[in-house]
BAFI-3210 file (N, C-alpha, C; in Angstrom, 3 decimals, decimal comma, padded with zeros to 6 digits):
// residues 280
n [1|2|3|4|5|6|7|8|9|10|11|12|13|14|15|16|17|18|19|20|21|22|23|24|25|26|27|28|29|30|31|32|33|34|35|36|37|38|39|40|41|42|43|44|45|46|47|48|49|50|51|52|53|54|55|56|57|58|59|60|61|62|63|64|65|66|67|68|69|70|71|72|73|74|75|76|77|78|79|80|81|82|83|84|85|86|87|88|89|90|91|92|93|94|95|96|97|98|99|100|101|102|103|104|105|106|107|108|109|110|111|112|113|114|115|116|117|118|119|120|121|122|123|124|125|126|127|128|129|130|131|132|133|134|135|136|137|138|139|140|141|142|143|144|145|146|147|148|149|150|151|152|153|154|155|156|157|158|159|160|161|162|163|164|165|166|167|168|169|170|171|172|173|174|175|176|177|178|179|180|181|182|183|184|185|186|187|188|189|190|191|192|193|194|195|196|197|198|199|200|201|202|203|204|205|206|207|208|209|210|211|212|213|214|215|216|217|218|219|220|221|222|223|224|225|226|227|228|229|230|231|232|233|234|235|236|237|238|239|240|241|242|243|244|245|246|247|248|249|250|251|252|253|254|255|256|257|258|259|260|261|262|263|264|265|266|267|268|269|270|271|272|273|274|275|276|277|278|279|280]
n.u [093,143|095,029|095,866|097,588|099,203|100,469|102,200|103,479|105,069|106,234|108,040|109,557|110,900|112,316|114,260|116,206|116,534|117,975|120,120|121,632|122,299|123,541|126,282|128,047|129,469|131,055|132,457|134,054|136,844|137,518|137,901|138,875|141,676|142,922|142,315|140,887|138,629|135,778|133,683|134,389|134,372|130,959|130,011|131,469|130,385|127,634|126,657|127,285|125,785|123,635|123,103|123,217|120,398|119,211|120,312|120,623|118,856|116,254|116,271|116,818|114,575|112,766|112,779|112,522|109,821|108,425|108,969|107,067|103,341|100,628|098,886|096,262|095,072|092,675|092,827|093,794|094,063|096,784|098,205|098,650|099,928|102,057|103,555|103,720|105,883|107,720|108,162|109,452|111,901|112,795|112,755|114,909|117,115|117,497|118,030|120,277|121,982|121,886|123,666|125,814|126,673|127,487|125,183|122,899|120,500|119,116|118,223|117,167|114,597|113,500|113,131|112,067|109,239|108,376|108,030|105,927|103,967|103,898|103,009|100,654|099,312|100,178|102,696|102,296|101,798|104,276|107,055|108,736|110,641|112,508|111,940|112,617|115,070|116,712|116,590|118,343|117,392|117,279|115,261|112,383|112,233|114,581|116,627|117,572|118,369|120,246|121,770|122,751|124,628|126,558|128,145|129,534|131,459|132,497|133,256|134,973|136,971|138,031|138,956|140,690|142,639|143,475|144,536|146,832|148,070|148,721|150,379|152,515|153,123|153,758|156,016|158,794|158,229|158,383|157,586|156,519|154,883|152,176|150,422|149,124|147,197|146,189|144,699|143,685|141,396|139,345|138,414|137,414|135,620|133,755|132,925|131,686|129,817|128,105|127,169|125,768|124,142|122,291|121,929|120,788|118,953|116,711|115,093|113,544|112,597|111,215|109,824|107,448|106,341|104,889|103,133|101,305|100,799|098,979|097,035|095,666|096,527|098,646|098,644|100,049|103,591|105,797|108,536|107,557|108,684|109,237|109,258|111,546|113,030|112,507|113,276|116,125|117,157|115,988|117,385|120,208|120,058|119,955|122,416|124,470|124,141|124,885|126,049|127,790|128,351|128,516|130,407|132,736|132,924|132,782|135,352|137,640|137,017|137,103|138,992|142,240|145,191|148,141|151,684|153,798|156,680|157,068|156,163|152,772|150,235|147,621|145,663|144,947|143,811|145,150|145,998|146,717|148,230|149,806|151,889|153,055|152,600|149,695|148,699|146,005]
n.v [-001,728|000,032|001,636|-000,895|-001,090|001,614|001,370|-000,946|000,449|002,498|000,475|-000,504|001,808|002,326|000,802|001,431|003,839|002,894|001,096|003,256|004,685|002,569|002,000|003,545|002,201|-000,057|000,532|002,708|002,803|001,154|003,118|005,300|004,108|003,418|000,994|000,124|001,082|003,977|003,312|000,306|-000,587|-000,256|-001,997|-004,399|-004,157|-004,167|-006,307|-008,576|-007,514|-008,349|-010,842|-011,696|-011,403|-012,915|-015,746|-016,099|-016,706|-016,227|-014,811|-013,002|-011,621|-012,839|-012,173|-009,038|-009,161|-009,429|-007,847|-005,777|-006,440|-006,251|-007,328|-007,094|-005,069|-003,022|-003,370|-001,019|000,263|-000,850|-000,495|002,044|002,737|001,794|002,586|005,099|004,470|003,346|005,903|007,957|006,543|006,424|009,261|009,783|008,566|010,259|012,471|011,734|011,577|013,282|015,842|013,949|011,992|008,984|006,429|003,903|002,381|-000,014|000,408|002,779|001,908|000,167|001,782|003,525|002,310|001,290|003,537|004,816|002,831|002,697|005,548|005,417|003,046|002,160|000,509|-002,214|-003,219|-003,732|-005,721|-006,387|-008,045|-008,348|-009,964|-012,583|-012,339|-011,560|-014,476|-015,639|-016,019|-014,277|-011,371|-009,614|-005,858|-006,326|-008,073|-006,119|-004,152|-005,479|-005,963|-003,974|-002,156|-004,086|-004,156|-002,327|-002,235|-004,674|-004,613|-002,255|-003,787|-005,991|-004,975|-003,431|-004,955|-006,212|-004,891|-004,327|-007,137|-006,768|-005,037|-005,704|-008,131|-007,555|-005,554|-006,059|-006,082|-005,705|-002,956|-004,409|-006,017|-004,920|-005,058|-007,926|-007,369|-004,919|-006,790|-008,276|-006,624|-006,441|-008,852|-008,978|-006,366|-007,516|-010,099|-008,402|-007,185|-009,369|-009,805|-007,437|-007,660|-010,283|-009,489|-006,535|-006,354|-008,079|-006,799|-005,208|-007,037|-008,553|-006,769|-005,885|-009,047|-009,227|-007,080|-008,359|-010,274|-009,214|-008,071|-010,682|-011,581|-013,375|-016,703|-017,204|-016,245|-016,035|-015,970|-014,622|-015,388|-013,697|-011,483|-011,516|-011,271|-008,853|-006,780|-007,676|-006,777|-003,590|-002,565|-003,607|-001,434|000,833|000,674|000,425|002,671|004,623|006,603|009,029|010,992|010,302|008,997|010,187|011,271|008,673|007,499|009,657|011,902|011,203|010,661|011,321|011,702|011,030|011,084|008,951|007,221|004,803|001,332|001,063|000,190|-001,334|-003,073|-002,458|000,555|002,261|005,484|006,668|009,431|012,505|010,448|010,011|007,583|006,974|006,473|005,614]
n.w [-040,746|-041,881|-039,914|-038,867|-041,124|-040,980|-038,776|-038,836|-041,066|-039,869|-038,052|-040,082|-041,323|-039,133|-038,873|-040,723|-040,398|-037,868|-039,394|-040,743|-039,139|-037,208|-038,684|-038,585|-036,435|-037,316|-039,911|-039,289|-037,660|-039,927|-042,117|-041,128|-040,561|-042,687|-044,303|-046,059|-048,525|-048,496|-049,868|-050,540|-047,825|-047,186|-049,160|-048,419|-045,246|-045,751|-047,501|-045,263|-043,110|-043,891|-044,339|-041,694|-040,344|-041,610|-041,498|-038,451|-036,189|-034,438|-031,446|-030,389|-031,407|-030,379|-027,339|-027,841|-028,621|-026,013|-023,919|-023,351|-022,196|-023,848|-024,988|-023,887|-024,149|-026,634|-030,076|-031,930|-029,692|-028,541|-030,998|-031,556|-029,530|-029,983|-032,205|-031,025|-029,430|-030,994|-033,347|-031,322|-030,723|-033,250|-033,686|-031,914|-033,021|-035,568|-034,580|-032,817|-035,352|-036,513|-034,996|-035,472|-033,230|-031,552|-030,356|-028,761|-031,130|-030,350|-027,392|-027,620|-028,677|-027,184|-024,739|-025,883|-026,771|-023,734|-022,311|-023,752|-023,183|-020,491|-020,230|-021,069|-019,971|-017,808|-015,229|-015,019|-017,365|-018,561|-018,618|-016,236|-015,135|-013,343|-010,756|-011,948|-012,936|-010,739|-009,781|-011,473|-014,111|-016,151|-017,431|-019,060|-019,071|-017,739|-018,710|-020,588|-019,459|-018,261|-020,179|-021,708|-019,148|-018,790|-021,604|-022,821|-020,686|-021,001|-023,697|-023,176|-021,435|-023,028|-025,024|-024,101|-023,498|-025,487|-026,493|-025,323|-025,771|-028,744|-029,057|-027,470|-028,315|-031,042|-030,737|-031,778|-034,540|-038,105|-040,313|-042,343|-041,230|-041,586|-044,027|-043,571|-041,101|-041,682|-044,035|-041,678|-040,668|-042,555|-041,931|-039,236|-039,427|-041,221|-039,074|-037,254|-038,803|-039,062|-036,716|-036,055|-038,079|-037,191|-034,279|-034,663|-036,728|-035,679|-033,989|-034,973|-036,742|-034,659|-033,366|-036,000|-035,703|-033,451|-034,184|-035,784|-034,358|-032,647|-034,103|-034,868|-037,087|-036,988|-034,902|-032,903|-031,506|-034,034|-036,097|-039,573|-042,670|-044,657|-042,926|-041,706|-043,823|-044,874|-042,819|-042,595|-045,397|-044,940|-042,860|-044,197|-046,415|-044,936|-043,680|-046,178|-047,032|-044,927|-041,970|-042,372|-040,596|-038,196|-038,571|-038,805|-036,294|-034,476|-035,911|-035,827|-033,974|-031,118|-029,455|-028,182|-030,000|-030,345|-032,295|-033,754|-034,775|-036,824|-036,546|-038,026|-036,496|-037,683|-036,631|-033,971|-034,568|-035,674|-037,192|-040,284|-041,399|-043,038|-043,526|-040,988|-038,488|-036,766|-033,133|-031,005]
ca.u [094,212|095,748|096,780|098,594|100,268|101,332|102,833|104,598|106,356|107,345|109,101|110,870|111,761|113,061|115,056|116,511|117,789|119,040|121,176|122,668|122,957|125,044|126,893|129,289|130,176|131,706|133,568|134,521|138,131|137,898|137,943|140,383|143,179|143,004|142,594|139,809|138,036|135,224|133,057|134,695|133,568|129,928|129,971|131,417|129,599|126,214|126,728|127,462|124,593|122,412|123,318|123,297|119,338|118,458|121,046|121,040|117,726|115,601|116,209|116,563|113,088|111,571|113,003|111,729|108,635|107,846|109,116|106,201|102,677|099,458|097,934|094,623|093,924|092,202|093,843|093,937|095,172|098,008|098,980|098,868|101,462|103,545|103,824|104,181|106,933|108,266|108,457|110,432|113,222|112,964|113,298|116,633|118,165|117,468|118,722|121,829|122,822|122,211|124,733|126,609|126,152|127,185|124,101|122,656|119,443|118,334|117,603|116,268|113,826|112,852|112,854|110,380|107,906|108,361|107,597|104,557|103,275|104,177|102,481|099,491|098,616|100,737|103,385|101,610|101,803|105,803|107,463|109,847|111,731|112,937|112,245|113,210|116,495|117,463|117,075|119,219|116,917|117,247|114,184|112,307|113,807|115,938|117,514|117,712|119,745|122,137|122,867|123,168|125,300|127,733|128,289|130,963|132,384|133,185|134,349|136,370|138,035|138,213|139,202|142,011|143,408|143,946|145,785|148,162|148,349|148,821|151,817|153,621|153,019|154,505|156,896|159,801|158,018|158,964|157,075|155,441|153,231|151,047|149,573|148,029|147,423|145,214|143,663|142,812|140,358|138,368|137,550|136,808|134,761|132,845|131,996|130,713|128,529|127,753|126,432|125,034|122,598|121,610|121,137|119,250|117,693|115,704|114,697|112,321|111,725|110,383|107,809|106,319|105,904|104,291|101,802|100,970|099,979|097,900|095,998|095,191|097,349|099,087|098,086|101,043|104,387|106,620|108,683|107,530|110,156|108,860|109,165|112,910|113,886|112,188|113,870|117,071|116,810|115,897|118,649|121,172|119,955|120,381|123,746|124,814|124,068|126,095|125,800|128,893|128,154|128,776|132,278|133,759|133,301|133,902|136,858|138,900|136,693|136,748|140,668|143,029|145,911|149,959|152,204|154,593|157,184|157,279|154,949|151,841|149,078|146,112|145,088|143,866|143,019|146,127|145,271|147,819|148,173|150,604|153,295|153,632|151,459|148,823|147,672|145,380]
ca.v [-002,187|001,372|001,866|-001,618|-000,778|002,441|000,894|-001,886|000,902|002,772|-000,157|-000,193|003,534|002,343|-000,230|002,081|004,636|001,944|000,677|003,635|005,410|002,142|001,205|003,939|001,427|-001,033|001,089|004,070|002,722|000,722|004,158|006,212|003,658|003,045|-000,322|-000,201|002,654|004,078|002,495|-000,864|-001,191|-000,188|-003,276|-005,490|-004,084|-004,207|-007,608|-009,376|-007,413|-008,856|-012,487|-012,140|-011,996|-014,010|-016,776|-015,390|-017,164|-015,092|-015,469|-011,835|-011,115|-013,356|-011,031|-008,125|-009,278|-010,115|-007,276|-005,107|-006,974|-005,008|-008,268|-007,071|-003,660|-003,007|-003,572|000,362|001,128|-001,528|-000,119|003,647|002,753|001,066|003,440|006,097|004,736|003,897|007,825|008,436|005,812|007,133|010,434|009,842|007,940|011,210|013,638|011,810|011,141|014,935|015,973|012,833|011,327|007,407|005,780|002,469|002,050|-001,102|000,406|003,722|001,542|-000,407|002,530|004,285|001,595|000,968|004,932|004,469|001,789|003,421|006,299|005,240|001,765|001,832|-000,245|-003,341|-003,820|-004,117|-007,170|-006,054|-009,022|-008,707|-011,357|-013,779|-012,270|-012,147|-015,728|-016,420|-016,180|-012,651|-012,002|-008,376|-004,941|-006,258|-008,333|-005,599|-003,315|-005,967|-006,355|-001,896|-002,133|-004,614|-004,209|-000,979|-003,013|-006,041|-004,153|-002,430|-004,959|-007,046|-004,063|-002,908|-006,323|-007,281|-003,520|-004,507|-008,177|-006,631|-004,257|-006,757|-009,007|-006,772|-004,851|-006,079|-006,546|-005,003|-002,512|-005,283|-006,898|-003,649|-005,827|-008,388|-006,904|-004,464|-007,587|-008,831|-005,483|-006,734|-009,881|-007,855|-005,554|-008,390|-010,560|-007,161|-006,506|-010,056|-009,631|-006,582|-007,731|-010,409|-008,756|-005,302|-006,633|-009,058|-005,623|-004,802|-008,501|-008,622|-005,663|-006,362|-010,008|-008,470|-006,196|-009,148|-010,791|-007,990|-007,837|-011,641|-011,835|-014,825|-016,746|-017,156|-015,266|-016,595|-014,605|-015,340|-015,505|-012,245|-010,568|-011,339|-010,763|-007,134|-006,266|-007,319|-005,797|-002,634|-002,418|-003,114|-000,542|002,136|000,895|000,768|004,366|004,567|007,538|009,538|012,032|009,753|007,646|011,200|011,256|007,534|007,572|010,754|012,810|010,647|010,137|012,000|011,272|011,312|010,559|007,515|006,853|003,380|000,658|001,099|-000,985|-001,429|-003,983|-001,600|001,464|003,072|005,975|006,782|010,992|012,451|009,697|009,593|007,017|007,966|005,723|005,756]
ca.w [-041,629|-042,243|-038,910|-038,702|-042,149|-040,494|-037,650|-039,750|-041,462|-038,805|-038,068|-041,172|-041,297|-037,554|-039,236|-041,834|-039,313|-037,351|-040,583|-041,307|-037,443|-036,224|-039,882|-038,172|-035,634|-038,375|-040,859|-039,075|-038,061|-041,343|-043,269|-040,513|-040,468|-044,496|-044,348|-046,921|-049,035|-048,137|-051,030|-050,313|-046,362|-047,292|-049,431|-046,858|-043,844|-046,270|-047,224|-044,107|-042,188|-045,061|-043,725|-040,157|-039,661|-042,449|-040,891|-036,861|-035,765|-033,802|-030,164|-030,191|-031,357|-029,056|-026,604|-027,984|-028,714|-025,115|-022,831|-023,115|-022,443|-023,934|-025,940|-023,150|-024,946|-027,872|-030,909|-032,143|-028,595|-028,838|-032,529|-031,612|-028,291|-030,500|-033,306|-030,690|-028,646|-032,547|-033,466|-030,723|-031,106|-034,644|-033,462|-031,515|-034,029|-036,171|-033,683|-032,799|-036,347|-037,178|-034,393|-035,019|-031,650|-031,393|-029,507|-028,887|-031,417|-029,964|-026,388|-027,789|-029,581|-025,835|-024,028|-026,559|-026,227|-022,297|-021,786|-024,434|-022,531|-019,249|-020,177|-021,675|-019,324|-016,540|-015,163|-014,838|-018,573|-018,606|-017,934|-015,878|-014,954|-011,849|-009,949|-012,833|-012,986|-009,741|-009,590|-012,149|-015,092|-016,963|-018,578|-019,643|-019,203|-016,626|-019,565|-021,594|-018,650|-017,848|-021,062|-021,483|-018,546|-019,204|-023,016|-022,714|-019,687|-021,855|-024,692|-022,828|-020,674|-023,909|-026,031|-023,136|-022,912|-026,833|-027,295|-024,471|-026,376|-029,776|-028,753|-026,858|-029,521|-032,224|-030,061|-032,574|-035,795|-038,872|-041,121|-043,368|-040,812|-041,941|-045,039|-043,310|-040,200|-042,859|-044,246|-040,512|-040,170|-043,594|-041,256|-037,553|-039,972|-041,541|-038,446|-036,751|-039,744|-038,938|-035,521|-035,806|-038,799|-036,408|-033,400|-034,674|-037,277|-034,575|-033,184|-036,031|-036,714|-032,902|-033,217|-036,437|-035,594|-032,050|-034,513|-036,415|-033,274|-031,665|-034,923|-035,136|-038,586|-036,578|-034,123|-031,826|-031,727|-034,664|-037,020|-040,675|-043,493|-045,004|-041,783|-041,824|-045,370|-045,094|-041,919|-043,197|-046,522|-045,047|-042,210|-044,882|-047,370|-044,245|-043,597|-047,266|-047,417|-044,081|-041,135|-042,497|-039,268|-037,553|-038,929|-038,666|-034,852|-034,170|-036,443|-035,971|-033,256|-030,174|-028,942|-028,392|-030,472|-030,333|-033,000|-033,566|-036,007|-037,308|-037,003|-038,154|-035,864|-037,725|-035,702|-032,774|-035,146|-036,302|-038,345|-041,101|-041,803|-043,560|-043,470|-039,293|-037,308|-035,143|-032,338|-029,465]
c.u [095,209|096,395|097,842|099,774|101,055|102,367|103,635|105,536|106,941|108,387|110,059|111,785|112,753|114,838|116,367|117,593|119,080|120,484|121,977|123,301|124,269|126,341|128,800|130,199|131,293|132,649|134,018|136,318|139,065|139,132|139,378|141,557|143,504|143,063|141,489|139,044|137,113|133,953|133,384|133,670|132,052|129,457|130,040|130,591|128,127|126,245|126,781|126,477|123,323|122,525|122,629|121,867|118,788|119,136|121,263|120,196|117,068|115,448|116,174|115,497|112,709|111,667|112,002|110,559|107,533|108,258|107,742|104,662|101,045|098,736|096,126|093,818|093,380|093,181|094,499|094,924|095,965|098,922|099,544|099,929|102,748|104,119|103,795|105,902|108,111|109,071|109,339|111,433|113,481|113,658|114,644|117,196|118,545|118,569|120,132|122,741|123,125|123,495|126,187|126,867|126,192|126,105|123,583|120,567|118,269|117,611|116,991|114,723|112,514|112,412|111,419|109,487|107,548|107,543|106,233|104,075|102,531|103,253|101,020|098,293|099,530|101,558|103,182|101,629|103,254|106,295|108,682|110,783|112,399|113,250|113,283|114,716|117,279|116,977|117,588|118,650|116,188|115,991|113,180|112,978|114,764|116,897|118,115|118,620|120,387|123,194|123,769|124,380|126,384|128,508|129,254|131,711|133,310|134,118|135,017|137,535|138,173|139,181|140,894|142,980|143,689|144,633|146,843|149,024|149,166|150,357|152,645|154,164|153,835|155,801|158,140|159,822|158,485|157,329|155,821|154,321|151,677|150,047|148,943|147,355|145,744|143,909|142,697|141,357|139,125|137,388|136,906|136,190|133,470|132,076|131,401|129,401|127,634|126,542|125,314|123,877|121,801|120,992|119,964|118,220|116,114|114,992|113,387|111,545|110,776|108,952|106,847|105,590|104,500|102,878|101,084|100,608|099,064|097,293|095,133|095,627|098,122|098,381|098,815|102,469|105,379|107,457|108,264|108,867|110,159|109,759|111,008|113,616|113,439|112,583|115,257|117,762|116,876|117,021|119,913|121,265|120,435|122,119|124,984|124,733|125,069|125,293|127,361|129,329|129,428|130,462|132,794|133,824|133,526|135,254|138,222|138,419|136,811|138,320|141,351|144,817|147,090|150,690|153,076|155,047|157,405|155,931|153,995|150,449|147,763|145,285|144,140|143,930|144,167|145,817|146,498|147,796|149,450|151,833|153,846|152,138|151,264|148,381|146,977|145,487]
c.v [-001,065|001,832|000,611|-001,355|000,435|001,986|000,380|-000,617|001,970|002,305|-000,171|000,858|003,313|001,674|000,398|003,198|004,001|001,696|002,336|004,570|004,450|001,636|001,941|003,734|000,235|-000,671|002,346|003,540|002,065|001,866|005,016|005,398|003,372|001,960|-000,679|001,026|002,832|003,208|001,046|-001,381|-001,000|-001,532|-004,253|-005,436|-004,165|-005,430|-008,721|-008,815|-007,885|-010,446|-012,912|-012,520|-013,331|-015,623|-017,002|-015,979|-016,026|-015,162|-013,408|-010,868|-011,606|-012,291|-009,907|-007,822|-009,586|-009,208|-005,806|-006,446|-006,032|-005,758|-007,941|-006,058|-004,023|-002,869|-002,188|000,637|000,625|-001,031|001,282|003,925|002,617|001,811|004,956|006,337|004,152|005,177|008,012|007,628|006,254|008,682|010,972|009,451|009,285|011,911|013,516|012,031|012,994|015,967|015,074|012,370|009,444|007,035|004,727|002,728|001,528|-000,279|002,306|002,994|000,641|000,786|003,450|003,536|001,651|002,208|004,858|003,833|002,318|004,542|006,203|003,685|001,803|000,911|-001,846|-004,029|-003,531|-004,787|-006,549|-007,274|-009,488|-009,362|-012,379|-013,394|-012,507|-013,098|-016,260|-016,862|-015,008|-012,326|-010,206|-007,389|-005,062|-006,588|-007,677|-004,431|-003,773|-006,088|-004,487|-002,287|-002,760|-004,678|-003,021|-001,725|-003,892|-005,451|-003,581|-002,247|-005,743|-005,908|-003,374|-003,750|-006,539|-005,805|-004,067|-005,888|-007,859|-005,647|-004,966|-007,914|-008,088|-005,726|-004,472|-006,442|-005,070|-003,959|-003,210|-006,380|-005,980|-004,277|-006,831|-008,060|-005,662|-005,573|-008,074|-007,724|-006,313|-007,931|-009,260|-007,604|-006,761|-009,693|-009,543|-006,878|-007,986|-009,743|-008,870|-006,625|-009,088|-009,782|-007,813|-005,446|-007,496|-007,776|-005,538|-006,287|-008,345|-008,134|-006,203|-007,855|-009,862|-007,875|-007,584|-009,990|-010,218|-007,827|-009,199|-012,345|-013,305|-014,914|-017,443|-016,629|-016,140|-016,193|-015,088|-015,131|-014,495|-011,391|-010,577|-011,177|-008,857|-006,665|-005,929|-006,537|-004,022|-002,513|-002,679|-002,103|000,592|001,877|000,546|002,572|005,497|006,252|008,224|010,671|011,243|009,129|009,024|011,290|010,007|007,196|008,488|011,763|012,268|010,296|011,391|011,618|011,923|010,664|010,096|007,688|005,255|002,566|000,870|000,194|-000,827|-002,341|-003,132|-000,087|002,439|003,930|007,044|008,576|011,429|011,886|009,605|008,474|007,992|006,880|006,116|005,420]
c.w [-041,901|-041,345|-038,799|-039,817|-041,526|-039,622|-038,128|-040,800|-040,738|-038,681|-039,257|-041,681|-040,155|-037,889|-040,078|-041,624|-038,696|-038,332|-040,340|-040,054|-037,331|-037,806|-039,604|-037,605|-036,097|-038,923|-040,824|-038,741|-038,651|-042,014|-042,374|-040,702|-041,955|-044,826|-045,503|-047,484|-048,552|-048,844|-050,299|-048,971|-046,229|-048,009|-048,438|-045,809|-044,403|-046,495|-046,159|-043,267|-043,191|-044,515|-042,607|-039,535|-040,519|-041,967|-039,393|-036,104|-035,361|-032,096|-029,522|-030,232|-030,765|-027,556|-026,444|-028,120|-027,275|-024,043|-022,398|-023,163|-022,379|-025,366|-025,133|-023,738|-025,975|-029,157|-031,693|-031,084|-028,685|-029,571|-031,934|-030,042|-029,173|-031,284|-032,413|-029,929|-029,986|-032,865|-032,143|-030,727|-032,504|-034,642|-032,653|-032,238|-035,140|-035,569|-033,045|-034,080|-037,126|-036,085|-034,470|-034,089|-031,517|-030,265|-029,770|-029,771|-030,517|-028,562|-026,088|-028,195|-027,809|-024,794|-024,478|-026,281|-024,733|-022,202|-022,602|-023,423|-020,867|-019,111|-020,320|-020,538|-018,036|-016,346|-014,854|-015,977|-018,961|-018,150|-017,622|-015,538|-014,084|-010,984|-010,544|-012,739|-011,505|-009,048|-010,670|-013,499|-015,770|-017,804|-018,363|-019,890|-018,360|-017,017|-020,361|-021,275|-018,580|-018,693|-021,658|-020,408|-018,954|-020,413|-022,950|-021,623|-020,398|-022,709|-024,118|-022,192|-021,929|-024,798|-025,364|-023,943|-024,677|-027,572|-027,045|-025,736|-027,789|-029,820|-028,324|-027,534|-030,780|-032,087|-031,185|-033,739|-036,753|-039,869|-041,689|-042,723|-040,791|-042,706|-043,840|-041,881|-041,076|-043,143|-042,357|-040,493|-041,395|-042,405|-040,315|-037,946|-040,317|-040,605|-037,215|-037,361|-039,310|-038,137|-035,523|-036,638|-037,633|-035,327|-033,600|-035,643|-036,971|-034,067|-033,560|-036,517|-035,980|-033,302|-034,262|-036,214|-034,066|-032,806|-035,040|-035,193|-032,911|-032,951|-035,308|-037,019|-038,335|-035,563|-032,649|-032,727|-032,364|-035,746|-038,330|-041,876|-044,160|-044,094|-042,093|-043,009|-045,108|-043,704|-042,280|-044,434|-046,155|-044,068|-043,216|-045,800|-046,479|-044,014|-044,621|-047,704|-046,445|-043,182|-041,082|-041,446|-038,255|-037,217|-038,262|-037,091|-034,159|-034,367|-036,155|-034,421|-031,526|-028,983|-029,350|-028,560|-030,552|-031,271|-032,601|-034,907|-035,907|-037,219|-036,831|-037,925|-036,132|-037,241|-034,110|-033,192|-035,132|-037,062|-038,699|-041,562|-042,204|-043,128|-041,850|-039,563|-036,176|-034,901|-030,918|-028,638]
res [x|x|x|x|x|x|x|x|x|x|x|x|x|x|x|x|x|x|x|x|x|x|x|x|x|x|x|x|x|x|x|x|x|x|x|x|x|x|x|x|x|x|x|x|x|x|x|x|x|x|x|x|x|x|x|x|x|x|x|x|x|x|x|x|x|x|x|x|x|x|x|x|x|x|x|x|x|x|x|x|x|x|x|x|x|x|x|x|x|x|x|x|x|x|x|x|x|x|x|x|x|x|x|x|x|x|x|x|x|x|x|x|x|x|x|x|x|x|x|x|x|x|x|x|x|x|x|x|x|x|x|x|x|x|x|x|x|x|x|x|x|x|x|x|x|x|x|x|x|x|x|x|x|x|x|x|x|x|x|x|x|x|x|x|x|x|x|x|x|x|x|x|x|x|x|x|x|x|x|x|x|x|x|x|x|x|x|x|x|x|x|x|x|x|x|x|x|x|x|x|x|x|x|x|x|x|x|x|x|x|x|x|x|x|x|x|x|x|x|x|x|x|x|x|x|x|x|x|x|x|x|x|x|x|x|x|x|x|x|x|x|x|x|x|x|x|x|x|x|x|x|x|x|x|x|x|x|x|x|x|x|x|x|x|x|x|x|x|x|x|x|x|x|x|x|x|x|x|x|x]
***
């Protein structure tokens, strides 16, 4: 019982990092373009990742709960993989956030287990996926690279394409489409916080619902309503507290910026310094 409690709060320490490592991804060019205080977007981006799992389903923990398979060991050995390849997704989330280092949680958190697993049982107990995917039905870590891979692609080809839109679009606007243009970011900001409490909070859902299997606590893989209030809960408390390392190098450290006189496009991350525009 003492080792599963350990394990289960691993996960929640995991959860906790998570919150406040990616919270930098939300309200970092909230806070640079001034479209909102710093106080303010911790609210918003804490609130709306408080929604997203409790309202998000769980299609994302089923995922996670199913790319490693090590229901054959013993239930100790199961725990003491999990809570090892744990500590080390724990321990990057640390180590980027103390350099400030943007990085993806979620597939520190897969990779720690996989290499646990890997290390400890061999590759036989990882659903790799492979086959399934290439026929057209994505399914372990093969789901979990394509989606690594293509996710900076999308954004940005999506992220290119709606600068170009937004300049061409405003080419001959005046000053005052600054106000709502401002307000638009409150929304962007708030269905991000959305997403992102669904998605990572399924992360930590996943596993403990996974320990709670491998201990016979359930008796097939289902998340309980607990499980997702104390995931979400704790992922918004980390990203209410926020990864201020972090904003400073998403926000201001990452571009290299040329000034502009006149309109001010907070729509693709304008950031306002003494009285010029700066865009990227």
């Amino acid at each position: 019982m003492g080792l599963t409690l350990l394990t289960i709060a691993a996960v929640v320490f995991f959860d906790f990092t998570n919150g406040f490592h990616d919270a930098s991804n939300m309200i970092s060019t909230l806070v640079a373009s001034r479209a909102i205080s710093p106080a303010q977007s911790v609210l918003l981006v804490g609130g709306f990742t408080m929604l997203g799992p409790l309202i998000g389903g769980t299609a994302v923990a089923n995922t996670i709960g199913s790319f490693v398979s090590i229901d054959d060991l013993r239930v100790a050995d199961a725990l003491i993989t999990m809570l090892c390849g744990l500590l080390g997704a724990i321990s990057w989330n640390l180590l980027t956030w103390l350099f400030g280092l943007p990085s993806s949680s979620s597939h520190a958190l897969v990779g720690g287990i996989t290499a646990a697993v890997l290390a400890g049982y061999g590759s036989d107990h990882v659903v790799w996926g492979i086959a399934e995917t290439l026929h057209g039905r994505p399914d372990g870590i093969a789901k979990v690279l394509i989606a690594l891979l293509l996710s900076p692609v999308l954004g940005f080809s999506v992220g290119y394409g709606l600068h170009r839109l937004a300049r061409l679009g405003l080419r001959a606007a005046s000053p005052n489409v600054n106000r709502p243009l401002r307000r638009g970011q409150w929304l962007t900001a708030a269905a991000l916080a959305f997403s992102h409490g669904t998605n990572d909070a399924q992360k930590g859902m996943g596993i403990i619902t996974l320990i709670l299997v491998l201990t016979g606590h359930l008796e097939q893989f289902a998340v309980p309503v607990w499980v997702m209030a104390l995931s979400a809960a704790t992922l918004t408390l980390g990203t209410t507290l926020g990864g201020w390392r972090i904003v400073r190098t998403v926000g201001f450290g990452l571009y290299k910026l040329r000034p502009l006189h006149g309109l001010d496009v907070q729509m693709i991350g304008g950031l306002v310094q003494h009285q010029e525009v700066w865009i990227f």
